[in-house]
C-alpha positions in Angstrom: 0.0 0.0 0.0 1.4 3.6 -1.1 1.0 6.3 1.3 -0.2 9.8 0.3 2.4 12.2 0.2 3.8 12.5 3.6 7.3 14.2 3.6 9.1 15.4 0.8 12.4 16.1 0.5 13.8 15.6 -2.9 12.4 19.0 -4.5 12.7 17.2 -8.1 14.1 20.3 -9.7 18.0 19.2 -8.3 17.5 20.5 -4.9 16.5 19.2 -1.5 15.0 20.7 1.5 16.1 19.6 5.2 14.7 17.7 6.9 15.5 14.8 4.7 14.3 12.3 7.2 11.1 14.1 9.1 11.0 10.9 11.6 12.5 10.2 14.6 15.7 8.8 13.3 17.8 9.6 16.8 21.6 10.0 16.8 22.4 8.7 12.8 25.1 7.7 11.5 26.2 7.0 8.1 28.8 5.1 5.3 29.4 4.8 2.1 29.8 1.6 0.3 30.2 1.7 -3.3 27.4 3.6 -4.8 25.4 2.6 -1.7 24.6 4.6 1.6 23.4 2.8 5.0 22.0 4.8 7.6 21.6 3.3 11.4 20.0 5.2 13.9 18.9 4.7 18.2 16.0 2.6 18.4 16.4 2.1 22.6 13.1 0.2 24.3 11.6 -0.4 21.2 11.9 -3.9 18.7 13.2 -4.5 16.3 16.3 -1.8 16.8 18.8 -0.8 14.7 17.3 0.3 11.6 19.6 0.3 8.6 17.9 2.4 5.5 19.7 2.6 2.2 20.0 5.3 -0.2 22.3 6.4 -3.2 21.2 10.0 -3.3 21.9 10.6 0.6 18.4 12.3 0.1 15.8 9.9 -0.8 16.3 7.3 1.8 14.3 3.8 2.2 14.2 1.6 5.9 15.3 -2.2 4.6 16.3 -3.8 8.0 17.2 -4.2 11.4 20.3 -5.2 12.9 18.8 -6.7 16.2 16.0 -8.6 16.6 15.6 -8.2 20.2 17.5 -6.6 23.0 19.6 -8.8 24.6 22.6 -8.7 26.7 25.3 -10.9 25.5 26.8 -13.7 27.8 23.8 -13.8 29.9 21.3 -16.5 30.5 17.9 -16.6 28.7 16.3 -16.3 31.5 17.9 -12.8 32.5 17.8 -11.4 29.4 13.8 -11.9 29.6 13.6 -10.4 32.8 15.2 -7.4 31.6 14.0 -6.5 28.6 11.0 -8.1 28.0 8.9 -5.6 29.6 9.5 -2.2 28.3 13.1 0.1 29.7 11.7 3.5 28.2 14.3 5.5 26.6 17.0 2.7 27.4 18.4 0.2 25.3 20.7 0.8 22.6 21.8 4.1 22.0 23.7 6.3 19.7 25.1 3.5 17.2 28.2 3.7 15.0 28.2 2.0 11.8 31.4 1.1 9.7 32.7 -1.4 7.0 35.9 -3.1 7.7 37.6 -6.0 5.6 34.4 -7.1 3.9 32.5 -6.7 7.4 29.6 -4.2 8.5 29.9 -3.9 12.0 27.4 -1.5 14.2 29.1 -1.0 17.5 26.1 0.9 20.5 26.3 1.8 23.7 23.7 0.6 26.2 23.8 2.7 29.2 23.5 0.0 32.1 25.6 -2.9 30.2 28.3 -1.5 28.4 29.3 -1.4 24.4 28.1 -3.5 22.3 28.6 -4.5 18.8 26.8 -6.2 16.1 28.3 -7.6 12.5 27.6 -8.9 9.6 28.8 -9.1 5.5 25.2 -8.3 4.1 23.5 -5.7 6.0 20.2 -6.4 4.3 20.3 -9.7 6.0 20.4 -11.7 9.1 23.1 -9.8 11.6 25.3 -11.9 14.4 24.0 -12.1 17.9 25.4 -8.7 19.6 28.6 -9.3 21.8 30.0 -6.9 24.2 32.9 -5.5 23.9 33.6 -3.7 27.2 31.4 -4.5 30.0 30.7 -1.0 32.3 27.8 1.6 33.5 27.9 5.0 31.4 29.7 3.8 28.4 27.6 5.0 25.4 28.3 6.5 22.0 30.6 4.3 20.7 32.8 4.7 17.4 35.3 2.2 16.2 38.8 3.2 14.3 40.8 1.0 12.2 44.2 2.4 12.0 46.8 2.4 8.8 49.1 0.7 11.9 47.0 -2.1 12.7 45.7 -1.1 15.9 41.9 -0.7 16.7 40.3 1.7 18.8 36.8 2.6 20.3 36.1 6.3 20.9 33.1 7.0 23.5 31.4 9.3 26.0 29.6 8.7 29.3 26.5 9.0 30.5 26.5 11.6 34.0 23.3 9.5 34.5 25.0 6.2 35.6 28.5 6.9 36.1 28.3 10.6 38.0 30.5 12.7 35.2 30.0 14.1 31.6 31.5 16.1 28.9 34.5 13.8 28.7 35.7 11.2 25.8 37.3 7.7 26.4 39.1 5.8 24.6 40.5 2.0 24.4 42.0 -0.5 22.2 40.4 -3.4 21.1 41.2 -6.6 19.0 41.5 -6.3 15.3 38.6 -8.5 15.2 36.6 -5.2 16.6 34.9 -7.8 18.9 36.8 -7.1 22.4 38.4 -4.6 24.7 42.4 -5.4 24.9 43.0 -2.0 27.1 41.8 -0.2 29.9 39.8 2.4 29.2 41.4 5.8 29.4 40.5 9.4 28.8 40.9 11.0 26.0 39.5 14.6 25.6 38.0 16.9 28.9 35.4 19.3 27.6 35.2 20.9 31.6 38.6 22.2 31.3 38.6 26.0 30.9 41.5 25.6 28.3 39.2 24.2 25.9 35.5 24.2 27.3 33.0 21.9 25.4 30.4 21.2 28.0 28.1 18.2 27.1 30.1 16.8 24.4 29.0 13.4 23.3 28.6 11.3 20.1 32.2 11.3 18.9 32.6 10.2 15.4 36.4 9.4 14.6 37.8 10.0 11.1 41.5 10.2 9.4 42.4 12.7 6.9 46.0 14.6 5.9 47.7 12.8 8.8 45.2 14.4 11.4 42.4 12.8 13.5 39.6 14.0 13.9 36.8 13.6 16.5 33.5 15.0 15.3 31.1 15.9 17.8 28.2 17.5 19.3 28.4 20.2 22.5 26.4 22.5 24.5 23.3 20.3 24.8 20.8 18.8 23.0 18.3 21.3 22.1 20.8 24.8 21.8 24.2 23.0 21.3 27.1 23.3 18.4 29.1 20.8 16.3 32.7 20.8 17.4 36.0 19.4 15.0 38.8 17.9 17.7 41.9 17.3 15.7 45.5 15.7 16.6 48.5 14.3 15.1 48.4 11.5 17.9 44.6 9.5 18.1 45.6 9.6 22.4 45.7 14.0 21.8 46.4 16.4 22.6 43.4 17.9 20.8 42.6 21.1 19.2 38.8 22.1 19.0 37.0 24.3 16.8 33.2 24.9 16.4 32.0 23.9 12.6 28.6 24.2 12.3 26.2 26.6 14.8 22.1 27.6 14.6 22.9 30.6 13.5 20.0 32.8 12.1 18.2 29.5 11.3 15.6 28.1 13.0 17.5 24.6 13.1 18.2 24.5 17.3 21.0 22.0 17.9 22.3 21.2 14.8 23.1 17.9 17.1 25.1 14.5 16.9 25.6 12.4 13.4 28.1 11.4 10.9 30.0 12.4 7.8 30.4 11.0 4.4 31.9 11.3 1.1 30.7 10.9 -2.4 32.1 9.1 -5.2 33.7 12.5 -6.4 35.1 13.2 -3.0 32.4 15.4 -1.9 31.8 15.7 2.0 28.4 15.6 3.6 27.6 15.5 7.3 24.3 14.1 8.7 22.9 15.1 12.2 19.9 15.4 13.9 17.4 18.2 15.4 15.6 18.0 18.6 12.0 18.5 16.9 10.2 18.0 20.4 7.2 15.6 20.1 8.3 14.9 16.8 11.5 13.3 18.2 14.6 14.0 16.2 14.8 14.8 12.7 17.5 14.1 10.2 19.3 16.7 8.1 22.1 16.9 5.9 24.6 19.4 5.4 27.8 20.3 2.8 30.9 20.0 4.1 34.0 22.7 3.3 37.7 22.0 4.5 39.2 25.2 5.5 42.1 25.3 7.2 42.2 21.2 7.8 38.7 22.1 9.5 35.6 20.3 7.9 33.5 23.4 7.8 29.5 22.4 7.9 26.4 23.9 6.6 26.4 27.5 4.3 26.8 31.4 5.2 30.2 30.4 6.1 32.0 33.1 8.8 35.6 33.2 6.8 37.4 34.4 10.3 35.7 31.6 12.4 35.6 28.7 10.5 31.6 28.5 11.3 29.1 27.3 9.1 25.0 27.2 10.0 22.3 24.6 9.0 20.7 24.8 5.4 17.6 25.0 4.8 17.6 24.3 0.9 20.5 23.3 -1.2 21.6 21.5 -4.4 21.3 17.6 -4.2 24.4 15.8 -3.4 26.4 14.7 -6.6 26.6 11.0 -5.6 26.5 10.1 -9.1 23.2 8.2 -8.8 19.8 9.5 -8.5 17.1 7.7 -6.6 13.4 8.3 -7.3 11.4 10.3 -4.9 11.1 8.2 -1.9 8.9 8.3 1.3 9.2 6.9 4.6 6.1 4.2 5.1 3.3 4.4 7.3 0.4 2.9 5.7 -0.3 -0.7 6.0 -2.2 -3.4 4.0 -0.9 -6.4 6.5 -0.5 -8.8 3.6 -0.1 -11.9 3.9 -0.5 -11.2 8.0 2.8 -9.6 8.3 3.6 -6.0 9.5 5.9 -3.8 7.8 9.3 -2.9 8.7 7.7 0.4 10.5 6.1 -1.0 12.8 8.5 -1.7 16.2 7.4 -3.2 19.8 7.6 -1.2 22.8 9.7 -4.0 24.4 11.3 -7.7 23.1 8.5 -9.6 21.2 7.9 -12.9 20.6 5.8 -15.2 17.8 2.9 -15.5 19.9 2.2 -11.7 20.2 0.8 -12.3 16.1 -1.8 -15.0 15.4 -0.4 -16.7 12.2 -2.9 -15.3 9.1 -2.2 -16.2 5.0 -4.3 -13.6 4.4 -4.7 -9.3 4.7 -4.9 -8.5 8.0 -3.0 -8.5 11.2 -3.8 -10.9 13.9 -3.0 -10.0 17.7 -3.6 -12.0 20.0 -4.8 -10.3 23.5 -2.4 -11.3 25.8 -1.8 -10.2 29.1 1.8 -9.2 29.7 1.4 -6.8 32.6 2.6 -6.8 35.9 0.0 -4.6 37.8 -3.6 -4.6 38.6 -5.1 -2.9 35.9 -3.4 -2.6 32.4 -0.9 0.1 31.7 0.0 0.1 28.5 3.3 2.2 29.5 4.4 -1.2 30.8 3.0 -3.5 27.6 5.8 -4.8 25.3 2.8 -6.0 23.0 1.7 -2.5 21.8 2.9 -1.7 18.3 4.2 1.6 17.5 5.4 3.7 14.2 7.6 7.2 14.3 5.8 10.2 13.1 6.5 10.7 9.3 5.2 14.2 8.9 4.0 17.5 10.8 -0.1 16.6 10.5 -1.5 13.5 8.9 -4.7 11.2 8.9 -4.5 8.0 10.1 -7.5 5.2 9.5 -7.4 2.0 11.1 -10.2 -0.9 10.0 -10.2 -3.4 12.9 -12.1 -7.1 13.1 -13.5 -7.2 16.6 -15.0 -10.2 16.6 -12.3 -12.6 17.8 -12.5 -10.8 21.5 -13.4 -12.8 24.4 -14.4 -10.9 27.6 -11.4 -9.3 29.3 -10.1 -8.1 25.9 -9.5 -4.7 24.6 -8.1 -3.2 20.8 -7.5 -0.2 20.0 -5.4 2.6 18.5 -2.4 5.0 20.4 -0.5 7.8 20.0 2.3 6.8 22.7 4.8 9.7 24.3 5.9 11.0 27.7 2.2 11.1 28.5 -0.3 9.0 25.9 -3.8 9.0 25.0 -6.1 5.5 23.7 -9.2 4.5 22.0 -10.1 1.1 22.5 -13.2 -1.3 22.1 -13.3 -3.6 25.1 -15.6 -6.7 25.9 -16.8 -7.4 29.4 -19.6 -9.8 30.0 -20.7 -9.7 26.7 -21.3 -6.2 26.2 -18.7 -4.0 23.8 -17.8 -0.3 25.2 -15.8 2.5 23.5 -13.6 3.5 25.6 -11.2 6.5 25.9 -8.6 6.4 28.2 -5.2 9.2 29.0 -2.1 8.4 30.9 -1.0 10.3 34.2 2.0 10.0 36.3 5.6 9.4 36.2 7.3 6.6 33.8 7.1 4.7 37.8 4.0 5.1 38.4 2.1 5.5 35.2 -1.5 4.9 34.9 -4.2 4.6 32.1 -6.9 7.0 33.6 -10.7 6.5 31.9 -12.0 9.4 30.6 -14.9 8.4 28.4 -16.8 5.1 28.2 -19.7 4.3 25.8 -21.7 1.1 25.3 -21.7 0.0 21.8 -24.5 -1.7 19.9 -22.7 -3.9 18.0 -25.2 -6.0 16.7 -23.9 -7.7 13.5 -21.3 -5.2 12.7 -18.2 -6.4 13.7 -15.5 -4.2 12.1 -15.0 -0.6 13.4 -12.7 2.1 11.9 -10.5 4.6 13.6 -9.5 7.8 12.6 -7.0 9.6 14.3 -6.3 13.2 12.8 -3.2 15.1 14.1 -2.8 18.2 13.5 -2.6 22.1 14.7 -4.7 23.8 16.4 -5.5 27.3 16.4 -3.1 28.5 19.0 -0.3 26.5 16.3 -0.4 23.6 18.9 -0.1 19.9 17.4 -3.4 18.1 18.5 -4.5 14.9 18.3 -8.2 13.9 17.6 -10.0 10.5 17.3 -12.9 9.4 15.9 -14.9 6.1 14.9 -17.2 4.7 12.9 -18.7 1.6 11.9 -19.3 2.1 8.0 -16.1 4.4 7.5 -18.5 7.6 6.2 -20.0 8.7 9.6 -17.5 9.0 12.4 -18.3 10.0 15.9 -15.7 11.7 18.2 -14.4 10.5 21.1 -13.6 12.8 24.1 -9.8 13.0 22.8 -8.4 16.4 22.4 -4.6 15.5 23.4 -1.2 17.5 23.5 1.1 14.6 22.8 4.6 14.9 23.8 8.1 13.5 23.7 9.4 11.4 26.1 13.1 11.6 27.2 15.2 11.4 24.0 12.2 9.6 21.9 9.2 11.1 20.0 5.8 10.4 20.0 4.8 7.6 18.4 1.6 5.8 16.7 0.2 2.2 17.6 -2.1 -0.5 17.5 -2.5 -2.7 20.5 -4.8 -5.7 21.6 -4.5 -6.3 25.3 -6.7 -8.5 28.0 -7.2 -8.9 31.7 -7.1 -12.5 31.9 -3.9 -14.9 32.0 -4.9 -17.4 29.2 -7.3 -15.5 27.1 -8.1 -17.2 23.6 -9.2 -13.7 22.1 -7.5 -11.4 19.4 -7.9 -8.8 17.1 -7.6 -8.1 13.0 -6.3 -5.5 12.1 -7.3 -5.0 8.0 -5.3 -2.1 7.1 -4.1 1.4 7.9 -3.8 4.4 5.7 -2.1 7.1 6.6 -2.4 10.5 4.2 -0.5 14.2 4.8 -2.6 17.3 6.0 
């Protein structure tokens, strides 16, 4: 199924406009291979992570994999690997991934802020990846870059998380085994952004490159939301480095201009990609030209000659990469054929075959299980909701769902997950169907799903319902969310919702589809027959 137009990017008159990527694509990173471009990005909580997308253009970009099934942590039991992941860690997991090629190898190396770094491999990325192994074990190691050096030696460049290990603004560094599978040093530091001699305050994400006999450390500072993209260059990978800010806002209305990765082109062309902190729209991917000055890979345009400082673009020619793809768009609708979801769709937690009912057929078949821990269902706290990034500002959504397959206990329904969330759900108790609305309240420890609306249904023989969920601003320029149903698809009614979504922690809101019971061994499930998803 083709969506409407969501996002465009590729103007089709030899010129982009940033974003390229206007989904939550956290933290990217980016090589070349051949003619070829792979793209990885955070996925943290949520399964399948480590998307890998492809593109030749570096504009029009398509999502073709994963490189993890499920979040594990390598060299533990089964047992303990279920215990921790298999009920949702929001906004933990893997973060900030590095991908590179190495002697016929892909390898994504990630940080995961309790465990340590990780690192996955594989020789064809749009395949099946190894099982992830660990390279060095610790609390606070994250954003992780590997560097093969003309000596022979191999290194892994990180930062640290203040959250877990008490400090920040600092890089490490260690050695590790050709192989890139294992730490053969202790880790040391590197680079201190708190001293006064060379302040870079919050700098993380280190990228590691080699050019003209220097190395260079790429990297964001300053924060998140209002930081700077800093250079670090040495003639010794251990330092001492010289830094030197590359890209800033500026006069744009890109805040950040945050953590990513550069790349060449065929004709030796430099391009960086990084993300922006788009609030409940999670971060956005851009991409910027690159201009050595000075041995100093100046980014964006309106170059400052005397300092070396470029700003975000908002327009610009497309990349010559020597290939042009066609016009692309990021999916979002969904015909379920054969009984399958596509590759947009990710779990809030691991997942496992008996969350889908098998179907040859359209349609998606969950099963209502009950994978909760507390009294009542939170669906903060349910790995077997299924979620897709926002594509595009304001958009449409209709969902067509089967409800006859629900025994009493169950509920379906549709979700537009975030920091706080709001649901619309048909449940069945004793025999009777409700429409029921429900909003979140609390912290992420003590989240609940609070009722705001119930309505008994006549059901009769009509056993499909359709949701609409329409997102878009309102007339004080706020994103809102609104959610209707209907059982014919022509007349919808509207539920109480009228809800501010928001971000939560480093990830954006998000869209699901969910099918949830209060019983231990219900038999019940919902079809899902398709969902369309058109621009506003």
């Amino acid at each position: 199924m083709q969506n409407e137009i969501l996002w465009k990017s590729d103007l089709g008159n030899g010129k982009f406009k940033n974003p390229f990527l206007f989904a939550d694509y956290s933290d990217p990173d980016v090589i070349r291979v051949g003619d070829t471009y792979y793209l990885t990005a955070s996925s943290f909580n949520y399964t399948p992570g480590l998307p890998i997308l492809t593109s030749h253009d570096l504009v029009n970009w398509k999502l073709v994999n994963y490189a993890i099934d499920n979040i594990s942590e390598a060299g533990k039991r089964h047992e303990e690997i279920l215990k921790s992941f298999d009920i949702p860690r929001h906004s933990e997991g893997v973060w900030a991934p590095a991908i590179r090629y190495h002697d016929g190898m892909f390898y994504i190396y990630y940080g995961m802020p309790d465990e340590g770094i990780y690192v996955v491999r594989t020789k064809d990325p749009l395949g099946k990846w190894e099982e992830p192994v660990c390279v060095l074990e610790g609390k606070g190691l994250i954003d992780s870059c590997p560097f093969w050096d003309e000596d022979g030696k191999a290194y892994i460049i990180h930062g640290y998380a203040k959250s877990r290990i008490g400090f920040k603004s600092i890089l490490g560094i260690f050695e590790m085994s050709l192989d890139g599978m294992k730490a053969i040093t202790e880790d040391h530091f590197v680079f201190d952004g708190n001293d006064p001699k060379h302040p870079a305050l919050t700098i993380e994400g280190p990228k590691v490159y080699k050019r003209n006999g220097f190395y260079y450390i790429l990297a964001p500072a300053g924060g998140v939301k209002q930081g700077w993209q800093v250079a670090l260059r040495s003639k010794n990978i251990y330092g001492p480095y010289e830094i030197h800010t590359v890209m800033e806002q500026g006069n744009t209305v890109i805040n950040g201009p945050h953590q990513g990765g550069l790349v060449d082109t065929v004709n030796g062309d430099e391009w960086f990609i990084h993300f922006q902190d788009k609030g409940l729209y999670g971060r956005i991917c851009h991409l910027q030209p690159v201009t050595w000055m000075e041995d100093w890979p100046v980014m964006g345009v309106n170059i400052d000659n005397e300092r070396l400082c470029g700003e975000p673009v908002i327009e610009c020619a497309m990349p010559n990469t020597g290939v042009h793809d066609d016009i692309t768009y990021l999916q979002s609708s969904d015909d379920f054929e054969g009984g399958i979801y596509g590759l947009q769709w990710q779990w809030l937690a691991n997942h496992y075959e008996n969350f889908v009912r098998k179907n040859d057929n359209k349609g998606l078949i969950l099963n209502a299980l009950k994978l909760y821990t507390d009294e009542e269902p939170v669906l903060w706290k349910c790995p077997n909701v299924l979620t897709q990034k926002l594509v595009c500002p304001e958009f449409e959504m209709e969902i067509e769902i089967d409800i006859d397959g629900l025994s009493n206990g169950d509920k379906a329904g549709v979700i537009m997950m975030g920091g706080q969330y709001a649901y619309a759900a048909v449940s069945l108790r004793n025999d009777k169907y409700e429409l029921c609305y429900y909003e979140s309240c609390g912290s992420d420890s003590d989240k609940k799903d609070v009722l705001v609306e119930k309505d008994e249904l006549d059901i009769k023989d009509k056993k499909k319902l359709m949701f609409k969920m329409i997102f878009k601003k309102n007339s004080k320029d706020k994103p809102v969310l609104n959610i209707f149903y209907s059982f014919d698809g022509h007349e919808f009614e509207k539920t109480a919702c009228e809800f501010e979504p928001s971000d939560h922690t480093w990830v954006g809101a998000k869209t699901g589809i969910f099918c949830i019971s209060e019983n231990d061994n219900s038999t019940g499930f919902a079809k899902f027959n398709n969902v369309k998803t058109k621009s506003l």
